[in-house]
C-alpha positions in Angstrom: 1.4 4.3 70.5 -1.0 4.2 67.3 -2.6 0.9 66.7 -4.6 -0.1 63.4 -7.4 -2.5 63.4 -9.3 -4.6 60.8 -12.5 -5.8 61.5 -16.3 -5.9 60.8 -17.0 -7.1 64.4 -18.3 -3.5 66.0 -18.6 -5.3 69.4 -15.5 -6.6 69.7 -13.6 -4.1 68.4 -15.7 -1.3 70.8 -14.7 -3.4 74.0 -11.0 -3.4 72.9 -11.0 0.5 71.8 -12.6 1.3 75.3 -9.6 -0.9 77.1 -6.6 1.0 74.7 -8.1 4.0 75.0 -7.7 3.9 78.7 -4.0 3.1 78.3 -3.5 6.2 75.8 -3.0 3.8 72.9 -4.5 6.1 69.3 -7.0 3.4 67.5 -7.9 3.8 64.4 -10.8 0.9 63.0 -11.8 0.0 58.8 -13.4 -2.7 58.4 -11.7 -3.8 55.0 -8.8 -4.9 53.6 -8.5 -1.8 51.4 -8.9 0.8 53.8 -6.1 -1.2 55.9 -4.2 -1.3 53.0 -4.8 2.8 52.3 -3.8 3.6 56.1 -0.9 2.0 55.8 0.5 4.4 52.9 -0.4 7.6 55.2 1.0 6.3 58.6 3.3 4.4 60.5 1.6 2.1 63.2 2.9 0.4 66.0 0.3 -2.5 65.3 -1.9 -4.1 63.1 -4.7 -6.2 64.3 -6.7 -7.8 61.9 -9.6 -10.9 61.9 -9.2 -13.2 59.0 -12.3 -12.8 57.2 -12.5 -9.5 56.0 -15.3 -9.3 53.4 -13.1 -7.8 50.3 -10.0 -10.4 51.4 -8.3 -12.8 52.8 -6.8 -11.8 56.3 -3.6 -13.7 55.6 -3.2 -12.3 52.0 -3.7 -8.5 53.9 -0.9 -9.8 55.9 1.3 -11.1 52.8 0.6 -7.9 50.9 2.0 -5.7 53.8 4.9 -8.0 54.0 5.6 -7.9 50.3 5.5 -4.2 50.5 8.0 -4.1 53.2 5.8 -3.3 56.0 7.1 -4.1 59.2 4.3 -3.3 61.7 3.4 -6.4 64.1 0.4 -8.4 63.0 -1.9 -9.4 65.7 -4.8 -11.8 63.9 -8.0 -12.0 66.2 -10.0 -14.8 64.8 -12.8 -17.4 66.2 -11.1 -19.6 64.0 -9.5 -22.7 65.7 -7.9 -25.0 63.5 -4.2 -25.8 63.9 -4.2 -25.6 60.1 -5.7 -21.5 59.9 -3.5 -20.4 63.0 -0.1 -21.9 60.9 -1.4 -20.2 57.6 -1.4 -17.0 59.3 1.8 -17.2 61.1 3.5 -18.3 57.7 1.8 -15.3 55.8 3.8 -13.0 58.2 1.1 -12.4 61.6 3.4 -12.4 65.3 0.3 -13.2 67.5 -2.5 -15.2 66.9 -5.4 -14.8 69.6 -9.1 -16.9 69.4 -12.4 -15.4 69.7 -13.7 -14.6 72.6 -11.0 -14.1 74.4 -10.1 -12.2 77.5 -9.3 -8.5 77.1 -6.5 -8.0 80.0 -4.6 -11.0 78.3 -5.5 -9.2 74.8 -4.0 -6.1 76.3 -0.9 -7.9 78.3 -0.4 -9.3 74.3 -0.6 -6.2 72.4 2.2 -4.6 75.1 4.8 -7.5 74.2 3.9 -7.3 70.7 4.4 -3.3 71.0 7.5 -3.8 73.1 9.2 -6.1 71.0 8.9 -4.0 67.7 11.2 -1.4 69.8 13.7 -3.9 70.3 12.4 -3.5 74.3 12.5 -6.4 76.4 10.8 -5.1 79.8 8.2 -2.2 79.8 10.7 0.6 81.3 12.4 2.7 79.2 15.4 4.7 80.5 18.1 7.0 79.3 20.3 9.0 81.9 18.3 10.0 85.4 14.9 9.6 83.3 12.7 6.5 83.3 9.3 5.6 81.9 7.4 2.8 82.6 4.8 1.7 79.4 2.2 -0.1 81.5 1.9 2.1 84.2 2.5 5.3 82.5 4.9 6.4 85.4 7.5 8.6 84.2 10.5 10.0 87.0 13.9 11.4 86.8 16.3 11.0 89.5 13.6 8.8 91.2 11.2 11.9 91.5 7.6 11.2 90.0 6.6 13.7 87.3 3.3 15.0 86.9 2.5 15.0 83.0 -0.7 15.9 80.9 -1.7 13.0 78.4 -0.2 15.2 75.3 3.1 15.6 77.4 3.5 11.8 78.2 2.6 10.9 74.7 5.6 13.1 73.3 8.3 11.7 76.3 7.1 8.2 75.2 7.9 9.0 71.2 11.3 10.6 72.0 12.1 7.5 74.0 10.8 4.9 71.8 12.8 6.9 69.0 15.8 7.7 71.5 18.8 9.4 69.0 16.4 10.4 66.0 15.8 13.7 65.0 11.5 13.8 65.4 9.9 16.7 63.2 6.6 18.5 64.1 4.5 16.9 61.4 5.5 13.4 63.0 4.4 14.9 66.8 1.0 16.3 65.1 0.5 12.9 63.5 1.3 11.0 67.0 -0.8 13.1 68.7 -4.3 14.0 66.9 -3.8 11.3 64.0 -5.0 14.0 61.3 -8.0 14.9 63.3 -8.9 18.5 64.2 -5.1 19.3 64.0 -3.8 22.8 65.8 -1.4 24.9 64.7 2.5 23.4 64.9 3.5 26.2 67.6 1.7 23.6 69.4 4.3 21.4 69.7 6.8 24.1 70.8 4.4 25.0 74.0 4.2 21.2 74.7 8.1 20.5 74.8 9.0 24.1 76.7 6.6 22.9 79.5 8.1 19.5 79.5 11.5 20.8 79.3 10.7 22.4 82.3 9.0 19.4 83.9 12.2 17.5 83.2 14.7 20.5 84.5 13.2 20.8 87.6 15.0 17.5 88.6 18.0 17.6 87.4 17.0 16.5 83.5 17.7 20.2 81.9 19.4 18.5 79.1 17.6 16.0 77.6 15.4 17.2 74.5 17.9 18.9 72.1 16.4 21.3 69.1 17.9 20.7 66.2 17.4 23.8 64.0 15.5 23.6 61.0 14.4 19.8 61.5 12.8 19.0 65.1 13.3 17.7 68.5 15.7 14.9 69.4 16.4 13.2 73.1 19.7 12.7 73.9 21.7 11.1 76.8 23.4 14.0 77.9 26.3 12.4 78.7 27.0 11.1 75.1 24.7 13.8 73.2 25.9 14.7 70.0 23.8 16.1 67.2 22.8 13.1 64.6 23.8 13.3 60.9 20.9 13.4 58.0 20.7 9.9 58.3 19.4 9.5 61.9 16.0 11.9 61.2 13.2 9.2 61.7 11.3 9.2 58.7 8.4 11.7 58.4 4.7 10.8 58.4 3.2 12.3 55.1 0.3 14.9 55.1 -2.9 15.4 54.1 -4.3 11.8 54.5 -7.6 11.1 55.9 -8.9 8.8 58.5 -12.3 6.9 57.3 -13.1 6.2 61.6 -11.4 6.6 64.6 -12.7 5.6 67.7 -11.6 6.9 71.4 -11.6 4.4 74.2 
């Protein structure tokens, strides 16, 4: 999952990179309200964290500008602020989670998967469809209750299929999940990443699964109700040629 964050605080935001990162979460980190605002109209994100004073603006009017445009992503403010009075301002400008400074990073982390969760419509961390399951927090994936051995790139795609179960995914949108417009390799890629997890998947009994739909991308499919979507169910592409002004790997 891709998570944004806003905030001058190197520190804090270095500790909480390091403890994503080691959950496979993509990070990206501006420090201002405009660059937040500028990422927003190149990706999708699965979160926004933000602290409230952000030297060009406002945190809560960041988070009433994304709502007014229609932006969906969960707001997660991370702020030493304490009042009663600050934390209600921000839940009314449109933030879901509101955490203090300093706080602990395995609650931080246990937050960030509800938040995550929720904006699937998920309710506990496994995902299943048919003989496959995957679990978010542990990052175990099995079909028929055999364990699968996957490379990082490989869980990554499972999990996007999953989280987008019945939506046709194109290869720009894999490309964007996986390297986030960095160092980018050729699409083909993409192709040599679902044939070996095709195979992954087949050898228990999971042959099935990931459908290509010709001309548009990859889609995953109960087999036993698969049926190709119409036009409408094609998640919505990520756009190309935007840059990223700092990411940092955990």
């Amino acid at each position: 999952m891709r998570i944004l964050i806003a905030d001058s605080d190197s520190v804090t935001v270095g500790h909480l990179v390091k403890v994503l990162g080691k959950s496979s979460y993509a990070v990206d980190h501006v420090k201002t309200a405009d660059e937040a605002l500028n990422m927003f109209k190149h990706y999708d994100y699965d979160l926004f964290i933000t602290e409230l004073n952000l030297s060009d603006l406002p945190g809560e009017e960041l988070i009433r500008q994304l709502r007014r445009s229609r932006i969906s992503t969960p707001v997660m403010v991370l702020s030493a602020r304490t009042e009663s009075q600050v934390k209600v301002a921000a839940f009314s400008a449109g933030a879901d989670d509101y955490v203090t400074k300093p706080f602990d990073m395995s609650e931080a982390q246990a937050r960030i998967q509800a938040l995550t969760r929720r904006a699937y419509g998920i309710s506990e961390p496994r995902l299943r469809v048919g003989p496959l399951e995957l679990d978010l927090e542990s990052r175990m994936v099995s079909v028929n209750g055999h364990f699968l051995h996957l490379t990082s790139k490989e869980y990554s795609i499972l999990e996007l299929l999953l989280l987008r179960k019945g939506a046709v995914l194109t290869k720009d949108m894999f490309l964007n999940h996986l390297y986030g417009g960095i160092d980018e390799p050729e699409m083909k890629i993409i192709d040599v990443f679902i044939c070996k997890l095709r195979r992954k998947l087949q050898r228990f009994g999971a042959e099935h699964m990931i459908t290509t739909v010709w001309g548009r991308g990859y889609i995953l499919q109960d087999p036993a109700a698969a049926s190709i979507p119409n036009s409408h169910s094609v998640a919505q592409p990520f756009p190309e040629g935007a840059s990223v002004p700092m990411r940092q790997a955990g």
